[in-house]
N, CA, C and O of each residue as an XYZ file, in Angstrom:
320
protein
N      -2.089      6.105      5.583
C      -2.907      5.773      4.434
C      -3.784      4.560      4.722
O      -4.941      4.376      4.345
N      -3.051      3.810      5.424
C      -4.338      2.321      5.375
C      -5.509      2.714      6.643
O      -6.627      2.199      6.679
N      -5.116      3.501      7.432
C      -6.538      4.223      8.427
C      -7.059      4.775      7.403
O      -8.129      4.227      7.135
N      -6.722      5.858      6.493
C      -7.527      6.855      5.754
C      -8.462      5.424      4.483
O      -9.587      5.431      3.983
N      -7.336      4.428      4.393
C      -8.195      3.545      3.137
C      -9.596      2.834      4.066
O     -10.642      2.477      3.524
N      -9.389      2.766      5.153
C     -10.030      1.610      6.046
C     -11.493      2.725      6.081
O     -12.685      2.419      6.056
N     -11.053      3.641      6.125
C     -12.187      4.639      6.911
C     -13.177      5.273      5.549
O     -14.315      5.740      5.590
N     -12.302      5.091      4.439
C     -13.195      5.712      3.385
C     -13.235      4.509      1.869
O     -13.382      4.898      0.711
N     -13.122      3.547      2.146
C     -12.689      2.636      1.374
C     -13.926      2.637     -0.075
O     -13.599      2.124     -1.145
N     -15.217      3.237      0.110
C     -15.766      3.176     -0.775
C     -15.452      4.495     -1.720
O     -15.949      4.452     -2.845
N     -14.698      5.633     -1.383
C     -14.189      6.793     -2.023
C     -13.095      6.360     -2.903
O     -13.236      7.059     -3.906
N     -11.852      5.414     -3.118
C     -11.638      5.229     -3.465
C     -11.767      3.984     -4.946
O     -12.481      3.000     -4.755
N     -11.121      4.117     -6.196
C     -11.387      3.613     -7.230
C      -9.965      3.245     -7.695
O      -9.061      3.881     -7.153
N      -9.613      2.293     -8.640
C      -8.564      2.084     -9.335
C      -8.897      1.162    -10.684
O      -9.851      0.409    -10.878
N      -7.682      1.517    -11.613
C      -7.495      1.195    -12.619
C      -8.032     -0.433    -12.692
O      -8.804     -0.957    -13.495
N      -7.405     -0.931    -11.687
C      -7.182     -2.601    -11.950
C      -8.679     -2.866    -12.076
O      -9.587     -2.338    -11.433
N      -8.758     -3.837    -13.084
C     -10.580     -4.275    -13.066
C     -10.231     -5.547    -12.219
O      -9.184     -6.191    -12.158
N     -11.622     -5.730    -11.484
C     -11.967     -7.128    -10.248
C     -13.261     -7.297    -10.587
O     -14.115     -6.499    -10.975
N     -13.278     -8.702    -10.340
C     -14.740     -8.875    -10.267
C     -15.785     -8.192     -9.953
O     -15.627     -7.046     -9.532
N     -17.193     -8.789    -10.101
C     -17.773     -7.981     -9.771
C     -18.126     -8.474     -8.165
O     -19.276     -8.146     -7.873
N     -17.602     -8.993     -7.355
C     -17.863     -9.421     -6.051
C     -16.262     -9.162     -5.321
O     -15.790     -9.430     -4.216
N     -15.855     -8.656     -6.271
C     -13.851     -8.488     -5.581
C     -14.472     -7.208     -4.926
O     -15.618     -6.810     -4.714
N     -13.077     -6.692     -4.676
C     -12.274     -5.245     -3.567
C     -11.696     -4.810     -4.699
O     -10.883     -5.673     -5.029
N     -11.693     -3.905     -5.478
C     -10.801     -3.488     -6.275
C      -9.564     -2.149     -5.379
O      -9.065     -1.376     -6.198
N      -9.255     -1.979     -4.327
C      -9.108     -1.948     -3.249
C      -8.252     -2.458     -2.901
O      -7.235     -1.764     -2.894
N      -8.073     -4.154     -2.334
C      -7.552     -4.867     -1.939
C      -5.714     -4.908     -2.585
O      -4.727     -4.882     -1.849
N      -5.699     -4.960     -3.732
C      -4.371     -4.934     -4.259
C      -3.371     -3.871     -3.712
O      -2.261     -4.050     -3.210
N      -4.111     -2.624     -3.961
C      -3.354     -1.296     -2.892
C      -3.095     -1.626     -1.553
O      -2.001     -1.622     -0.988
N      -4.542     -2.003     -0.949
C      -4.180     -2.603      0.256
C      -3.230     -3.114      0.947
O      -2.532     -2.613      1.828
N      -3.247     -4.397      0.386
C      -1.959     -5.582      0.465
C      -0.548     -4.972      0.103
O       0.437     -5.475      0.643
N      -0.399     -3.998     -0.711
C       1.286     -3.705     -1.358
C       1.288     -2.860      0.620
O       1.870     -3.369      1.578
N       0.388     -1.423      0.657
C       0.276     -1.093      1.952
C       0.819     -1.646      2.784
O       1.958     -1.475      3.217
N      -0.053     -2.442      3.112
C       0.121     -3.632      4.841
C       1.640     -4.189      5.142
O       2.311     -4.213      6.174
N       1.982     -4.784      3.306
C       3.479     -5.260      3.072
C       4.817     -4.225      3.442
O       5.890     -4.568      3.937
N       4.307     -2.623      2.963
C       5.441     -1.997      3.404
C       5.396     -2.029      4.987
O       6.323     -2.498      5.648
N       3.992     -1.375      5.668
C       3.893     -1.701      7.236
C       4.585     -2.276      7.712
O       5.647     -1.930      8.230
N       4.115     -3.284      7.630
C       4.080     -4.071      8.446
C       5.754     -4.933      8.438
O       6.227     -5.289      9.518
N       6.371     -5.141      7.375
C       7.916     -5.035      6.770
C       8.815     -4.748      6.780
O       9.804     -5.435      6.523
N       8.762     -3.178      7.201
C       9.926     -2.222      7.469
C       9.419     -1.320      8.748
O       9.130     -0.127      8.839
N       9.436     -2.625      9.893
C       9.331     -1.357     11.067
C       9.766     -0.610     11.738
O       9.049      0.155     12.382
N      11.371     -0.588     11.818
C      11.945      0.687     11.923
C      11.806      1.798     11.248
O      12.531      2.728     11.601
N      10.989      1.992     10.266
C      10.853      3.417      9.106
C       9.522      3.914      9.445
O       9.144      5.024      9.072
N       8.688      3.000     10.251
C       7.438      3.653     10.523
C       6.952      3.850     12.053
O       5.894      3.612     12.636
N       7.817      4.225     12.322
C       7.169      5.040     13.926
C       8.109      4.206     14.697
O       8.839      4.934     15.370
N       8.345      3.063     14.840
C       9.223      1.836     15.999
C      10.526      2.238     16.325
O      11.155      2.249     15.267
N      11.339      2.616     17.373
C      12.478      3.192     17.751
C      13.492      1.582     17.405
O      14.698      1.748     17.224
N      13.048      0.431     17.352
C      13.548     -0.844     17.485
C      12.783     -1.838     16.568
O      11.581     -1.886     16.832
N      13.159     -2.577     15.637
C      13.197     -3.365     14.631
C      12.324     -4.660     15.382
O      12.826     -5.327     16.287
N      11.200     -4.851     14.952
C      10.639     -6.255     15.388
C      10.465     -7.386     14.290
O       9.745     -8.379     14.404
N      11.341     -7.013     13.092
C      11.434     -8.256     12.232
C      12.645     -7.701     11.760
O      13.086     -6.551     11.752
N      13.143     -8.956     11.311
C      14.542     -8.896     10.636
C      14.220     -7.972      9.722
O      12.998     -7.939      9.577
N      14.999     -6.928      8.796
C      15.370     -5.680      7.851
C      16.599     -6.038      7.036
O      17.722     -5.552      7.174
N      16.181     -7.043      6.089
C      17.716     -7.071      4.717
C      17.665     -6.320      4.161
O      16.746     -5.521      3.980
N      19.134     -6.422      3.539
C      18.772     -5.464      2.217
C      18.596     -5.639      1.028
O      19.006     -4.939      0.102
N      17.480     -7.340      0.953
C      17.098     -7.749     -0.089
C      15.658     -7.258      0.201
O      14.939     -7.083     -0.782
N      15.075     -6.980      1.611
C      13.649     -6.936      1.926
C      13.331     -5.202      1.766
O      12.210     -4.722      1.598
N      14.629     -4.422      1.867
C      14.764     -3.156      2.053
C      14.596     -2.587      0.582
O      13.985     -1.550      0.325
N      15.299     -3.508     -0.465
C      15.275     -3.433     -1.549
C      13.768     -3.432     -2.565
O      13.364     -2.676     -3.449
N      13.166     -4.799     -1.863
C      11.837     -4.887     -2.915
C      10.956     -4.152     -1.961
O       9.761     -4.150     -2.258
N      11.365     -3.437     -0.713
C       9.814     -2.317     -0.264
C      10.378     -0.868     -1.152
O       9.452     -0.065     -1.263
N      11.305     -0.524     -1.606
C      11.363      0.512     -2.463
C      11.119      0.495     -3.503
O      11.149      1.559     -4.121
N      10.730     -0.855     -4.241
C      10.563     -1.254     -5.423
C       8.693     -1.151     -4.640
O       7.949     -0.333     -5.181
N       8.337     -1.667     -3.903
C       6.690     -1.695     -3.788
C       6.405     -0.492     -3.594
O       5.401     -0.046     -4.149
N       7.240      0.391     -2.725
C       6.441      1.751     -2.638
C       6.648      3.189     -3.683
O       6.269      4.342     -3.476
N       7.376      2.625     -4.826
C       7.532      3.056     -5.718
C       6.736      2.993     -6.603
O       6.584      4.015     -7.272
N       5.996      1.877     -6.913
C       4.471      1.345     -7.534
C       3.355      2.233     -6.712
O       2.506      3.063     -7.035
N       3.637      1.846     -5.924
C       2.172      2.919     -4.963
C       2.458      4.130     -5.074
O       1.364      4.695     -5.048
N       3.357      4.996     -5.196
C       3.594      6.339     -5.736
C       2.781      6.340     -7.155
O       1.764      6.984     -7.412
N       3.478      5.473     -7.979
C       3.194      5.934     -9.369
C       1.594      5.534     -9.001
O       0.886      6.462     -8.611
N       1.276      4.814     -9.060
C      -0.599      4.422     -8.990
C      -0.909      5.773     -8.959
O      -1.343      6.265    -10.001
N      -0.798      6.368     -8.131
C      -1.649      7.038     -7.158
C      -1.251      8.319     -8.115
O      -2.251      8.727     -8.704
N       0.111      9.168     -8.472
C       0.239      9.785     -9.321
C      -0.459     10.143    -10.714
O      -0.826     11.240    -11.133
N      -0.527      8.921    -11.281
C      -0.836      8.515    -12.566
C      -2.305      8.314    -12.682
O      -2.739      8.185    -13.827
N      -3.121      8.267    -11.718
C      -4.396      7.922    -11.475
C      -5.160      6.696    -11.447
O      -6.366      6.478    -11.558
N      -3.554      5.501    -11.163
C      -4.446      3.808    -11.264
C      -5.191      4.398    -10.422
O      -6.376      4.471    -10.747
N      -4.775      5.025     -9.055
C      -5.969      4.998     -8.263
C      -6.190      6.013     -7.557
O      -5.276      6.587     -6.965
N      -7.694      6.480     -7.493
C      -8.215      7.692     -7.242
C      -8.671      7.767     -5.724
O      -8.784      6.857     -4.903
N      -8.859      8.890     -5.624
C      -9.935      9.183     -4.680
C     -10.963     10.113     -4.478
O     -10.687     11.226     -4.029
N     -12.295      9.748     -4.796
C     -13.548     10.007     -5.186
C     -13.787     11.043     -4.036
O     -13.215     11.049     -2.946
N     -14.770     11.945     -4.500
C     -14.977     13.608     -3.671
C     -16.465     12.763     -2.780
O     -17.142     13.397     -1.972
């Protein structure tokens, strides 16, 4: 998803209002990057390059649970 956001970033839209000089964008973004980059044994890495609690394990199911619903619910779209 963050190649597909990077590559089409003006197709997408969301609920959240931003300035008029913001990323409205950016908020998805950032929750994104946070699961990435966070939990790297779950995304492609055979071996853990940051510590994995299960307080950190805890609030990325709580973040990527938000990015489900967004995206479900239509905070945020993606434009034809």
């Amino acid at each position: 998803m963050l190649g597909e956001i990077g590559n089409a970033r003006a197709k997408f839209t969301t609920a959240i209002s931003t300035p008029p000089s913001g990323d409205p964008v950016a908020p998805m973004e950032s929750m994104m990057r946070a699961l990435w980059d966070g939990q790297t044994t779950r995304h492609g890495k055979q071996t853990s390059t940051v510590p994995e609690t299960l307080e950190a394990a805890r609030a990325c199911v709580h973040l990527a649970a938000a990015l489900v619903q967004w995206f479900f619910s239509g905070a945020v779209v993606r434009t034809p």
